[in-house]
C-alpha positions as CSV (number, residue, x, y, z in Angstrom):
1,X,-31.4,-16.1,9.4
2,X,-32.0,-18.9,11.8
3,X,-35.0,-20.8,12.4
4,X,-37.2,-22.6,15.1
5,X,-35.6,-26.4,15.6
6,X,-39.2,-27.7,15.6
7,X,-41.3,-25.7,13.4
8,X,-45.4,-26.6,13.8
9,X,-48.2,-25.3,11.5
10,X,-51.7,-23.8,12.7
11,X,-54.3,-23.5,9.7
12,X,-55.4,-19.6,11.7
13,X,-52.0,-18.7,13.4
14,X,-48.8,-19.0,12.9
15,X,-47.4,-21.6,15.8
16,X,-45.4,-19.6,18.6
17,X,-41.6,-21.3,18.1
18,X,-42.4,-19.4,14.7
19,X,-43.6,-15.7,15.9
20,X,-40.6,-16.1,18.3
21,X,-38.4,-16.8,15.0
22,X,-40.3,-13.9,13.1
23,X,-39.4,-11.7,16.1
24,X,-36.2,-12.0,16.6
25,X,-35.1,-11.8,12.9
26,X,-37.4,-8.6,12.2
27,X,-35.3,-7.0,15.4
28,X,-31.9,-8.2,13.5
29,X,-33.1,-6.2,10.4
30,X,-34.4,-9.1,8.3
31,X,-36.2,-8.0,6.0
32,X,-39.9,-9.4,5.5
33,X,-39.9,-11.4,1.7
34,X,-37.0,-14.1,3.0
35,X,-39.0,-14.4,6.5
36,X,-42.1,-14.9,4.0
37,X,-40.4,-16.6,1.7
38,X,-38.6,-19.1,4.3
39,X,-42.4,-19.7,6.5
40,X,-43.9,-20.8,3.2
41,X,-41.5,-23.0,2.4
42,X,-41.9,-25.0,5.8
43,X,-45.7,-25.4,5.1
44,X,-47.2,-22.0,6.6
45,X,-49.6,-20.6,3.8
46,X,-48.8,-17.5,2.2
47,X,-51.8,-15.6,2.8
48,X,-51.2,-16.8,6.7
49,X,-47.6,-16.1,6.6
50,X,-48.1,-12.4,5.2
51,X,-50.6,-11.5,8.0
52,X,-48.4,-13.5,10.2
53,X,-45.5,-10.6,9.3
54,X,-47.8,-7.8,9.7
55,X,-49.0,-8.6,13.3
56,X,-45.4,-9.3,14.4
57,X,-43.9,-6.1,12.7
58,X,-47.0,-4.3,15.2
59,X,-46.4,-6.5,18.0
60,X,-46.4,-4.1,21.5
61,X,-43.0,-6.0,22.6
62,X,-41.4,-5.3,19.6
63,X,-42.0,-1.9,19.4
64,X,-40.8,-1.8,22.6
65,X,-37.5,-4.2,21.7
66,X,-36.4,-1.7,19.4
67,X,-36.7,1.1,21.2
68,X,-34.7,-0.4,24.1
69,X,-32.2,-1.9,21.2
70,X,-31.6,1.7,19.5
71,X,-30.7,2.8,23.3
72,X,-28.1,0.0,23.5
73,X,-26.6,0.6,20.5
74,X,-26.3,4.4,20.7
75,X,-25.2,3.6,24.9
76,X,-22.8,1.3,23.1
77,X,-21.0,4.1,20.7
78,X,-20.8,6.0,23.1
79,X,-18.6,3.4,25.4
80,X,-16.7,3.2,22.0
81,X,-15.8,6.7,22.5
82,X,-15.1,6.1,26.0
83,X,-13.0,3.4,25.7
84,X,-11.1,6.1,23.2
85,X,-11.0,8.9,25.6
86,X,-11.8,8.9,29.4
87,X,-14.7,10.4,30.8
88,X,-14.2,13.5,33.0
89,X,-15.8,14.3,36.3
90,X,-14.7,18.2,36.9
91,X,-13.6,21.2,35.2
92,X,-10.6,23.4,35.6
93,X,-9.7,26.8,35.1
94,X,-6.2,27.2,34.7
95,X,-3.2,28.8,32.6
96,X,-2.1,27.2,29.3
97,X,0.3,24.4,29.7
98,X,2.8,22.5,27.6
99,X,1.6,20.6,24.9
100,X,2.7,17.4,25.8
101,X,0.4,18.1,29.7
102,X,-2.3,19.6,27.6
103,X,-2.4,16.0,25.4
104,X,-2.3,14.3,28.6
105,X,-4.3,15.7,31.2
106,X,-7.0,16.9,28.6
107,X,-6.9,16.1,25.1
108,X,-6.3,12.4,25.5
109,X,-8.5,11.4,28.1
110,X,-11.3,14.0,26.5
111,X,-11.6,16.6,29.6
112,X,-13.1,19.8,29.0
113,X,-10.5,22.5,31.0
114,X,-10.9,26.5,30.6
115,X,-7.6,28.3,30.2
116,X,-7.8,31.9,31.7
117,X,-4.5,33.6,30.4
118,X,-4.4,32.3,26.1
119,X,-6.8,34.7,24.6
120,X,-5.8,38.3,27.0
121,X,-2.4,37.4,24.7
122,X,-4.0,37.8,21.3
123,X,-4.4,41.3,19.9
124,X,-7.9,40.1,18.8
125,X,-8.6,40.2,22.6
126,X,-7.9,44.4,22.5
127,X,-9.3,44.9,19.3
128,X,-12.1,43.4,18.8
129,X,-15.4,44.9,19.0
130,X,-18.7,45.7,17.0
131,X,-17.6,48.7,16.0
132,X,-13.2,47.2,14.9
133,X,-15.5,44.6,13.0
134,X,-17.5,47.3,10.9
135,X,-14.8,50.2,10.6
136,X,-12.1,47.3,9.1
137,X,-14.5,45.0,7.5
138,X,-17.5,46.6,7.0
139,X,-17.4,46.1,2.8
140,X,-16.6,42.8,3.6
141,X,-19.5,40.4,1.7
142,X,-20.5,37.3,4.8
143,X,-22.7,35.1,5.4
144,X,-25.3,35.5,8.0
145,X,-28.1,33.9,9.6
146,X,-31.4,35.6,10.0
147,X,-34.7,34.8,11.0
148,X,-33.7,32.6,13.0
149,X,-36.1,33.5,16.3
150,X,-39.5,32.3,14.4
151,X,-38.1,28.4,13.9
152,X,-37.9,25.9,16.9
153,X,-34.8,24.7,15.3
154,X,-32.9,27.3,13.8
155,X,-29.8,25.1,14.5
156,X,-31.0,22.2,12.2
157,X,-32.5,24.2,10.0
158,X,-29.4,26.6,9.1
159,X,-29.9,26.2,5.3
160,X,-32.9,28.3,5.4
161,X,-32.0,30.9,7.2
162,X,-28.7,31.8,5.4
163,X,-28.6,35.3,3.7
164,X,-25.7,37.6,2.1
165,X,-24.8,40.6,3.5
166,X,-21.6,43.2,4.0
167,X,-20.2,43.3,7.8
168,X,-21.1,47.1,7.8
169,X,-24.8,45.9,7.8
170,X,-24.5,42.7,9.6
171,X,-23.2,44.8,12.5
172,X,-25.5,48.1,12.3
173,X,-28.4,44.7,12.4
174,X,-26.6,43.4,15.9
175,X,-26.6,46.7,17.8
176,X,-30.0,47.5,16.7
177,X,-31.1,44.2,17.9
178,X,-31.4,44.0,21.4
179,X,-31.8,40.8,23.2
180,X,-32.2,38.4,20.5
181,X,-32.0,34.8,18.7
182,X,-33.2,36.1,15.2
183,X,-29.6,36.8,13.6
184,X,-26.0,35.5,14.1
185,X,-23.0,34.1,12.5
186,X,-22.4,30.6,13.1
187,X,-19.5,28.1,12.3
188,X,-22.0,26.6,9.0
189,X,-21.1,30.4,7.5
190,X,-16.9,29.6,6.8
191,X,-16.7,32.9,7.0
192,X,-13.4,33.1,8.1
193,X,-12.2,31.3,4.8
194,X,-13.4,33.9,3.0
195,X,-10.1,36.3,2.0
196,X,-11.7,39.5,3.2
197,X,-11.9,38.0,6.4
198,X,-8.5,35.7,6.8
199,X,-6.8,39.1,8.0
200,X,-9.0,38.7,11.4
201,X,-6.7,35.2,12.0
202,X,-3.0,37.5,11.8
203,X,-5.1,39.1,15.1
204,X,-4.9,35.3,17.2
205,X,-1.8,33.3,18.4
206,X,-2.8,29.7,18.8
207,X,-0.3,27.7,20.6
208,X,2.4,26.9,18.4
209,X,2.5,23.0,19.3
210,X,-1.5,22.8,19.6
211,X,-2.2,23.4,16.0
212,X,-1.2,22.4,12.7
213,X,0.6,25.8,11.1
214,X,-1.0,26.1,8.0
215,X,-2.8,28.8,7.9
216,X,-4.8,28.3,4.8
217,X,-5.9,24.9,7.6
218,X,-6.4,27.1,10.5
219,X,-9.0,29.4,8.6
220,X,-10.8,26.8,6.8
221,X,-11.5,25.0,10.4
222,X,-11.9,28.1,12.5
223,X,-15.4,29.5,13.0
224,X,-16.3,32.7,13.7
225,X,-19.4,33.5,16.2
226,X,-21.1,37.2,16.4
227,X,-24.6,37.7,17.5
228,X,-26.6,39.9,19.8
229,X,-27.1,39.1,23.4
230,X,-29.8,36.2,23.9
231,X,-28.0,34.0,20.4
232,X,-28.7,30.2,21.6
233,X,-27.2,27.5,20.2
234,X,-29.6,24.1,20.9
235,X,-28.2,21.3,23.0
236,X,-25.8,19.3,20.6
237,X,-22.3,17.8,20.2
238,X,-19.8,18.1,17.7
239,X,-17.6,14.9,15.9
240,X,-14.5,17.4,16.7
241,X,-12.8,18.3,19.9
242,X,-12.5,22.0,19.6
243,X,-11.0,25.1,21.3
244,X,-13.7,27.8,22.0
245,X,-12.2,31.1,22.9
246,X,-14.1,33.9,24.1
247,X,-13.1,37.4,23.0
248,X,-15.9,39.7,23.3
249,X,-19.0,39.2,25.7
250,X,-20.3,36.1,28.0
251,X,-21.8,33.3,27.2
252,X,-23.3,30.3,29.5
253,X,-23.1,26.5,28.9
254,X,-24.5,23.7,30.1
255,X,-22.4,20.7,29.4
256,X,-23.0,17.1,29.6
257,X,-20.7,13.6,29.5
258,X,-21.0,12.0,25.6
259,X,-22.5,8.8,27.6
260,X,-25.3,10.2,29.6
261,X,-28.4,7.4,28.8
262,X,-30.8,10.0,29.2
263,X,-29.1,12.3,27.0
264,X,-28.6,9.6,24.3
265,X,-32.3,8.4,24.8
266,X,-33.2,11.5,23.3
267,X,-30.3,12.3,20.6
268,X,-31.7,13.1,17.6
269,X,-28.7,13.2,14.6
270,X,-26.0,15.5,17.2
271,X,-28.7,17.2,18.4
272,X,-30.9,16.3,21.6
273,X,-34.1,16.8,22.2
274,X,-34.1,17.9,25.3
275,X,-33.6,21.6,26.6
276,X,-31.4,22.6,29.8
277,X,-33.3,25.9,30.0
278,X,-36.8,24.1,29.9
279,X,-35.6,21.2,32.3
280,X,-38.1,18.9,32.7
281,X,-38.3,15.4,34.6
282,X,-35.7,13.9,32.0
283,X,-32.4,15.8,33.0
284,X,-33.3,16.1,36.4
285,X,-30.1,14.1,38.3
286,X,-28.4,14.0,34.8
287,X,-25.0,15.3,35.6
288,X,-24.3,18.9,34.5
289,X,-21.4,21.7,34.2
290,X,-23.1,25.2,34.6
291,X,-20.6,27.5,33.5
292,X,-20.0,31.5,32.4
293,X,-17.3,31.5,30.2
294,X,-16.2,35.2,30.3
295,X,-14.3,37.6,28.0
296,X,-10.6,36.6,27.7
297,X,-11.6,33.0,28.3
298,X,-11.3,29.7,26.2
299,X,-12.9,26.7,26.6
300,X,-11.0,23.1,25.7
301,X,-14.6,21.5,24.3
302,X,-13.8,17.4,24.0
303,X,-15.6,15.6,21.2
304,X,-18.7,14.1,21.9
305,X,-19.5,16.7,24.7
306,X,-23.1,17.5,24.9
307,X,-23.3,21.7,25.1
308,X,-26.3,24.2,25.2
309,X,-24.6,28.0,24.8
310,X,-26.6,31.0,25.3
311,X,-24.8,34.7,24.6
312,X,-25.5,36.6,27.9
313,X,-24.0,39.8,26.0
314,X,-23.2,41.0,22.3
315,X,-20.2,38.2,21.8
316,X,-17.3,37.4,19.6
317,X,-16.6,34.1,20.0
318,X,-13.7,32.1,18.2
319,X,-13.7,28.3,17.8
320,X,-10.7,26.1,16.1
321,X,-10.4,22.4,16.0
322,X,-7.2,22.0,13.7
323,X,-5.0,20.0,16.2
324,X,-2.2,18.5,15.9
325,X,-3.6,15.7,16.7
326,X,-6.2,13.0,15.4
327,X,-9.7,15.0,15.4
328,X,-12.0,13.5,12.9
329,X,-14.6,11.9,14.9
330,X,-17.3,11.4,12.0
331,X,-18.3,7.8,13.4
332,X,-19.8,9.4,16.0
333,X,-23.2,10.3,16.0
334,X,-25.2,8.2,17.9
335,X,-28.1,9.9,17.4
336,X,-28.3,9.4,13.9
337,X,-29.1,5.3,14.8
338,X,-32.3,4.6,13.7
């Protein structure tokens, strides 16, 4: 906590080198009862030194200060991130290569790339459906997510909108729906770690030297997504680099760099604020991938990647993140800087 070099006394204000002082601490995080505690000491009443506190706490320019320095530090965890991984300019779509390219070209400098020829390899890619799901695991007990079109932020709000149910019903619920955002199954469910479920991993072939082998790994970090057409997913990034493949169905995504300003302006925990299909003045020259990713397609998502998805058609959608290599991104959530 440092202090003014020449520290003066007014009887109705505090003296300026001492509301600079006050300023600067409260934007380090000082709290107020040593900032108190250290004016009264150096002559400033107490009564004058409390309201003193109070009117620098509201001051306009520190308001302001800590907006800007919550920017800065979420702009600076995300160069931390950058420094970590480099920051890609274009996408490709492209056949799977060898994992040491992959770690190179993609995983290492954190590039999103689409590879077109992994999942038409998988037998989950011919037998997949609605109907496979509910003729071969319809008694199978899973958790769903329902309601979910009446709450702004379905997403966030997860928790409350979790409900049992057997596939059977689950899936007579999708095909009845329609176009919708009111029910889904989402990567918060696990329900591929349930054991009814772990036979649907026997139907994918990861790449060998991509993923860790243990299975009992692969379906406690896979995710399963099934959902009507119309299923959203809010703008957000995830602390995990992760392979999204798409089986059944299209989906669209909008992805943006980890360090976008504006995007980080308006991160709220590793969600945003803002919405790509309700653009307004804020993304407007932010940098963007628009992109369908279509059946039989899989998507290398890099940590820290900003994505909006919408399901353009009743979709099965698999996601893994149990690489080989280091994955555990926790630190970063810039958003979550208050």
């Amino acid at each position: 906590m440092s202090r003014p070099r020449r520290p003066t006394r007014q009887r109705d204000a505090i003296a300026r080198p001492w509301r600079v002082w006050l300023a600067e601490n409260l934007l380090r995080g000082v709290p107020p009862e040593p900032l108190a505690a250290a004016l009264v000491a150096h002559g400033v009443p107490p009564l004058l030194a409390a309201r003193g506190l109070r009117e620098a706490a509201r001051e306009p320019g520190l308001v302001a200060a800590r907006k800007h320095q919550r920017l800065l530090e979420r702009q600076a965890l995300a160069a931390r991130l950058h420094r970590a991984v480099a920051l890609p300019l274009a996408i490709e779509r492209r056949s799977t290569p060898p994992a040491d390219e992959f770690h190179a070209r993609y995983y290492a400098t954190n590039t999103p790339v689409i590879f077109t020829d992994l999942v038409p390899r998988w037998p989950a890619f011919t037998r997949w459906s609605a109907a496979h799901l509910r003729d071969h695991y319809g008694a199978a007990e899973i958790e769903i997510q329902v309601g979910r079109a009446s709450d702004p932020a379905p997403d966030l709000n997860y928790l409350q909108h979790r409900q049992l149910s057997t596939m059977a019903q689950y899936v007579d619920k999708v095909l009845a729906a329609g176009e919708t955002n009111d029910l889904y199954l989402i990567a918060n469910s696990r329900n591929l770690a349930r054991p009814a479920l772990r036979p649907l991993l026997a139907d994918v072939e990861l790449p060998a030297d991509y993923f860790h082998p243990d299975r009992e790994r692969q379906a406690r970090s896979s995710a399963l997504w099934f959902g009507p057409a119309g299923t959203v997913t809010a703008l957000h990034h995830d602390t995990s680099s992760i392979l999204l493949a798409q089986v059944v169905g299209r989906k669209r995504l909008h992805l943006y760099p980890p360090g976008d300003p504006t995007l980080l302006a308006h991160a709220s925990g590793v969600y945003n604020t803002l919405d790509p299909e309700r653009p307004g003045p804020e993304l407007a020259g932010v940098p963007v991938l628009d992109l369908t990713l279509a059946p039989g397609e899989a998507l290398f998502l890099p940590v820290g990647w900003w994505h909006h998805v919408r399901a353009l058609d009743l979709s099965i959608s698999l996601a893994c993140n149990h690489f080989r290599w280091p994955n555990d991104h926790d630190w970063y959530k810039p958003g979550a800087l208050r």
